[in-house]
Structures are given as structure tokens and as C-alpha cells.
N, C-alpha and C positions, 0 to 999 in steps of 0.2 A: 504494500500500500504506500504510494508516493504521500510524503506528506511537507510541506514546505515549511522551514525556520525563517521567515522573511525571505530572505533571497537565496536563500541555501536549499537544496531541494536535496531530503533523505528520504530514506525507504524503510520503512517498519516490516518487520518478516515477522510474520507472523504465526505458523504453523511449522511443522516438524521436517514436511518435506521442501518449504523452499529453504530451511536453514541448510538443509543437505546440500541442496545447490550454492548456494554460496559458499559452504566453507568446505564443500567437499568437490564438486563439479567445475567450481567456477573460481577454485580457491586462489590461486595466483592472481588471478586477476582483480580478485578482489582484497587484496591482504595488505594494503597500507591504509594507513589509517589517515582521518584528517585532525592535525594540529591546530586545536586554536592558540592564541598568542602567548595566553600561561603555560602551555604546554611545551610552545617553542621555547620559552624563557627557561623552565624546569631542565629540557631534554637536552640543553645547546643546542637548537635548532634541529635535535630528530637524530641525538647521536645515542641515546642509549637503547636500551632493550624493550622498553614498552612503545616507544613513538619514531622509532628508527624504522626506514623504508626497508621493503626487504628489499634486501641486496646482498652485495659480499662484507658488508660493515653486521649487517644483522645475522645472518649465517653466522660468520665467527662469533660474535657474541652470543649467539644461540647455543652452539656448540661447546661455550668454556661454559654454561648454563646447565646444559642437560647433561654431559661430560663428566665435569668439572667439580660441580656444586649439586650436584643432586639427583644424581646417581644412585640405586640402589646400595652400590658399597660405600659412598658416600655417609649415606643417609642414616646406613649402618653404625658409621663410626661415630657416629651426631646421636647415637641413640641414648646413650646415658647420660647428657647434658638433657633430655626431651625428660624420663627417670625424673631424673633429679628435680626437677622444676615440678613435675604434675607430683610425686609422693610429698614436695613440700605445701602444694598447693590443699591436697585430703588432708594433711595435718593442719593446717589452719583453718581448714574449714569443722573438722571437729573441735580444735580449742575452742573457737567461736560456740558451735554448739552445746559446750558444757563448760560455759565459763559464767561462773557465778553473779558478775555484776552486768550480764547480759538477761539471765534469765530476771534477777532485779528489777532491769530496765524496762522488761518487758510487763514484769507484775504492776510499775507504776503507770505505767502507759497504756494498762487494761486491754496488752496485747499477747496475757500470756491465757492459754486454754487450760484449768489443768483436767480437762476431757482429754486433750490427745495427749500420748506418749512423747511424741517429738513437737519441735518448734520451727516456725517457717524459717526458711534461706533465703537470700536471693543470693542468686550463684554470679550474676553479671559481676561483679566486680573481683571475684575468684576469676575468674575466666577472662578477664581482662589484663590482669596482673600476671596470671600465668604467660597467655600469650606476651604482654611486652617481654617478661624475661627469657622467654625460649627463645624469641626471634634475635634480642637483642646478644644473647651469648650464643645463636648459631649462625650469626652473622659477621658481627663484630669481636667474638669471644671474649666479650665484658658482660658483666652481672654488675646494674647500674645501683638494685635494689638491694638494700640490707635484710636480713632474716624478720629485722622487726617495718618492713615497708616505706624503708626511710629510704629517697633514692639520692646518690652523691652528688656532688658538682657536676661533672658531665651528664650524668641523668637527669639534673632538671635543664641542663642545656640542651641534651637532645630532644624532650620531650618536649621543651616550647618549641622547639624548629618543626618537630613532628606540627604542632598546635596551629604553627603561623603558615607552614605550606598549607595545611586544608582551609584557614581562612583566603589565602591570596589562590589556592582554586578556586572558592565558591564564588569571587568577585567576577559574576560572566553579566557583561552586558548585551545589549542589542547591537552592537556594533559585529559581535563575531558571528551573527547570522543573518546582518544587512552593512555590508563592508565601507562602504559611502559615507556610513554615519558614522566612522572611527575618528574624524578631525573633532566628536560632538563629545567622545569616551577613550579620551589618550590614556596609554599605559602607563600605570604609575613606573616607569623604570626601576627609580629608586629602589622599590619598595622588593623587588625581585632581585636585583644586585644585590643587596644587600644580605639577602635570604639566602641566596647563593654563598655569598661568604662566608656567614656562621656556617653553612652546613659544610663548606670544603673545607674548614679550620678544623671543626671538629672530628670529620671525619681523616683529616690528614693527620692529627697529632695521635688518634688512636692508632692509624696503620705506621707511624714511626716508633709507637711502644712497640707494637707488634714484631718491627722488622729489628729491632734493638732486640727482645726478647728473643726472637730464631736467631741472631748471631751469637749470643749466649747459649744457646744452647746447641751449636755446631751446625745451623743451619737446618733444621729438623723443622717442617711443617707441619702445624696442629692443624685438626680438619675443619676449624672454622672458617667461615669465609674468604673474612680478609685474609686468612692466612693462606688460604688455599693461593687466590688471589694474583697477591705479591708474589707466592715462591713461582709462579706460572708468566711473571709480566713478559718477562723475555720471550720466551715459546710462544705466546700468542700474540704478543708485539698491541701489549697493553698499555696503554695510559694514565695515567693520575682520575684522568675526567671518567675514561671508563671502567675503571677499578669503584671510583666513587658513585657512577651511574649505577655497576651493577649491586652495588652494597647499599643501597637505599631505595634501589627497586624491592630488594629482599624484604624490608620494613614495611612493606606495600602491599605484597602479596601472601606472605609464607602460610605456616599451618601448625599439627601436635602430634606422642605414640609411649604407651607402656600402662602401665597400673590397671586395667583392665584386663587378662591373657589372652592371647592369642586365640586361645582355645575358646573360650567364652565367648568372644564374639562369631567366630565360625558358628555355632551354635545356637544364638541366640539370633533368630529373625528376625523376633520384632526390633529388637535396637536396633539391627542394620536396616531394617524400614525405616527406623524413626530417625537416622542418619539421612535419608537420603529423600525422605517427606518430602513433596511437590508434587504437580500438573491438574489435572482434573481436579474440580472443586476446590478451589487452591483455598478457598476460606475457612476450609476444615481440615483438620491435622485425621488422617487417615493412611497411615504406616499402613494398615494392616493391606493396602492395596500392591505394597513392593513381595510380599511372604512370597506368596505365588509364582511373580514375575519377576527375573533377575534385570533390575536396571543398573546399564553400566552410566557412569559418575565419568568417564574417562575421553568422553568425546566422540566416543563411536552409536550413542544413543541420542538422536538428536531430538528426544522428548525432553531432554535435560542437557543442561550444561553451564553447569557452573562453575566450569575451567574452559569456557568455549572448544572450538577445535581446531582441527587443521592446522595452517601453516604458523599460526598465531596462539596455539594455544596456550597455558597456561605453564610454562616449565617446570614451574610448584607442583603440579595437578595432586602426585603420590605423597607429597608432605604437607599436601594441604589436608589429604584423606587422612591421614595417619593423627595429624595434630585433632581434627573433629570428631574419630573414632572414640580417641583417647580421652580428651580433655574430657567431652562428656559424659562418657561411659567410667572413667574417673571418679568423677562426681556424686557418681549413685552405686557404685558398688558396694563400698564399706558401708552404709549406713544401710537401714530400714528406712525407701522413701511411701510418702503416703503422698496420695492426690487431691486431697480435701483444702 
């Protein structure tokens, strides 16, 4: 369905078979994307991995992506940083649960039942905190956050640069889809310059601890990102800009894996239903429609996708499955949850 942005004319796809044709039939032709102006600013004008043309710039950086960084045996070696972070996240979420001046707060706030056995959670802010710190130590191999959720200097500098890039996204005027009227909605320059700097500062003084630390230790690659990274510049004939592009697309994208077993989830339908929840009747949570029907998650179902597909798809896709398998399945294993 052609639908027009003032003078920009796009196409909403709307069913399962013309997505096939686009990213499966007609994928090459269709596989760059269009940049509006914050995007040009972000990407240096379309050099990194999410807004780069395909070509041989995106090829190689695709390649040190799927390769390189996230790769099965990769992903492997990133498994006990994943561990670590979700077993600290179940134990905080039980202190919480039976911690005495919570259960208090609740008796004064006339928010405690004592009809039921247990007390409400709200899990968003477990599952927020776990994700910043998985991504940020299987990225950067820094833990910003202390034990007690205190985060250090560079944590709360990277977390406001996280803060101020999605404000200077969300600044879209009429101008990026009626071109005419941009003399009416000039770009604040500054304001993207400048955002750019904190983020190359920050992230160049963590990849010189980085490369200080591998020379201390004989040159020996930890399988964090940046580390992978750096020990790789030469052989892929890597840059500052693109080291820093592909380490902050990672912040963007990634995912979670462990504290659930393996075993259990193989087993357990309905949670991999309730993983993978979507399509028909979308306003009703209805798992129990995937028991039956194996849907893949991975691009080749194009009733879903939520790693899109083709030439462009998502190079996370397997660590984004692993971080949502887990993180949530996490969360309800140890305890007795109720629905009420």
C-alpha cells in the first residue's frame, strides 16, 4: 500500500507474502535503507553497520559481525558473563521479595494481601538492569554497575549519551519528508557534534584501557567486543570510526542465556509460545496458538520477524533469542508465580 510522508512516497507491506518478496525475491534491490539527517549525522554519513549501503564497506563489516562477534563459538565464550549477570539478577529479585522493610512498606501503603502467599513484582526494572549490564560487559567488557546498583563515572556518562542520542532521534520534523521546507527546520549541528564527541571520548578511553590491559597480559584477546575488535583492526583494515560504529550499534541491538536449563525449555511449550507470542489477534496474549505450530523467530517465517530478514537482517538474531529465552524464563523459575 503506497502511502505518502508529504513528498516522500513509502510502501507499507502489509501481509506475509509481499514481505517475502521484498526481502527474499527482490532482496538486493531492495536492501538500502533511506537516511534521514540524524541518521547521516549518527552513521558519518552511512558508514556503519545499521545505515551503510550495501556494498563492499557493508559486506566486510557484516562479516567481522557474524564472524567475528557472534558467532556460535563466540557467543559461547560470552556465556558466563550472560550466568553471571541473570543469577545476580534472581538474587535480587528474591532479597526484594523477602526483605522486611519492603513487606512494611507495603503493610503501610495497604498494599500488602495477607490472603496471598506471595507479593507483587514488577520485573521491568530487573530486566532493564540486567540487560544494561550484559550488553555493556559483552560489549565493552566493563560492569558500569556496582553489586548494590550504584553505577560509576563512566556509567553515568555513558548512560546520559545512551539518554541524549534517543532525544536528538526523536527530534524528526516535517522537513525530512517535504525537503523544501528544511531552510524552515535547520539542523541543530551543534547539538550532534557535540554528541559525537562525548561518545568517541568515551568510547576511545575505554578501548585504550582495553588495549593497555592485552599488552599486559602478552597480547591475549578477551572475547569481549572491543577486545575482539582491536586484536582484529589490522586483518580487517578497521578504523577508530568503525570499531566505535560497531560497539555502539551492539548497545542498540543485542539480547540474554542461562539460569533456566536447557533442558526445560526444550520441554516446556508453553514458555516457548509465550516467547514468541504474536500475529492473529494481536490484542490477546494467546501462546497456546505457537504448541502446535513451530514458528521460526529467525527470518525464514515471514509471519514474524522480529530480527527482519535477508540481506539486512539482524546479526544479533541468536543472542537476541538466547538473552529473551533466558532473562524471562529466569525470572519465574525459582519462585512460585501466581496470576492474580
Amino acid at each position: 500500500m503506497p502511502v505518502w510522508f508529504g513528498s516522500t512516497l513509502s510502501v507499507v507491506i502489509s501481509s506475509s507474502e509481499l514481505a517475502k518478496q521484498v526481502l527474499k525475491e527482490n532482496d538486493q534491490q531492495l536492501s538500502n535503507r533511506r537516511r534521514s539527517r540524524a541518521a547521516l549525522k549518527f552513521s558519518r554519513n552511512g558508514k556503519d553497520l545499521i545505515w551503510a549501503d550495501y556494498g563492499p564497506n557493508y559486506v566486510k563489516v557484516r562479516k567481522v559481525s557474524t564472524l567475528e562477534l557472534l558467532s556460535s563459538k563466540k557467543l559461547k565464550a560470552l556465556r558466563p558473563i550472560r550466568e553471571d549477570e541473570v543469577t545476580a539478577m534472581v538474587e535480587s529479585i528474591f532479597r526484594d521479595c523477602t526483605n522486611p522493610d519492603q513487606l512494611i512498606n507495603q503493610m503501610l501503603t495497604n498494599t500488602y494481601d495477607l490472603k496471598k502467599k506471595g507479593q507483587n513484582m514488577k520485573l521491568r526494572d530487573y530486566l532493564s538492569t540486567v540487560s544494561f549490564n550484559n550488553i555493556t560487559r559483552l560489549v565493552l567488557g566493563t560492569r558500569f554497575m556496582s553489586p548494590e546498583g550504584v553505577l560509576n563515572e563512566q556509567g553515568l556518562e555513558f548512560k546520559d549519551i545512551l539518554g541524549n542520542g534517543v532525544k536528538l532521534w526523536a527530534l524528526v520534523t516535517l522537513a525530512e519528508y517535504i525537503p523544501w521546507l528544511r531552510w524552515m527546520f535547520p539542523l541543530e549541528e551543534e547539538k550532534y557534534v557535540k554528541h559525537n564527541e562525548r561518545r568517541d571520548k568515551l568510547t576511545k578511553t575505554i578501548m585504550a584501557e582495553h588495549t593497555l590491559a592485552r599488552q599486559k597480559a602478552g597480547g591475549a584477546a578477551k572475547p569481549h567486543f572491543v577486545d575482539v575488535l582491536l586484536s582484529l583492526q589490522e586483518e580487517y583494515d578497521l578504523n577508530d570510526d568503525t570499531i566505535i560504529g560497531l560497539l555502539w550499534v551492539g548497545h542498540c541491538d543485542s539480547s540474554r542465556s542461562m539460569a533456566v536449563d536447557a533442558t526445560r525449555q526444550k520441554k516446556d511449550a508453553n514458555f516457548k509460545a509465550f516467547i514468541t507470542e504474536k500475529i492473529e489477534n494481536q490484542d490477546a496474549i494467546m501462546q497456546e496458538r505457537f504448541v502446535e505450530e513451530d514458528i521460526d523467530m529467525k527470518g525464514h517465517d515471514y509471519r514474524l520477524l522480529p530480527f527482519s530478514s535477508g540481506r539486512r537482517i539482524c546479526p544479533g538474531t541468536q543472542l537476541g533469542i538466547k538473552f529473551s529465552n533466558v532473562d524471562v524464563g529466569s525470572s519465574f523459575a525459582p519462585f512460585l508465580v501466581g496470576t492474580d
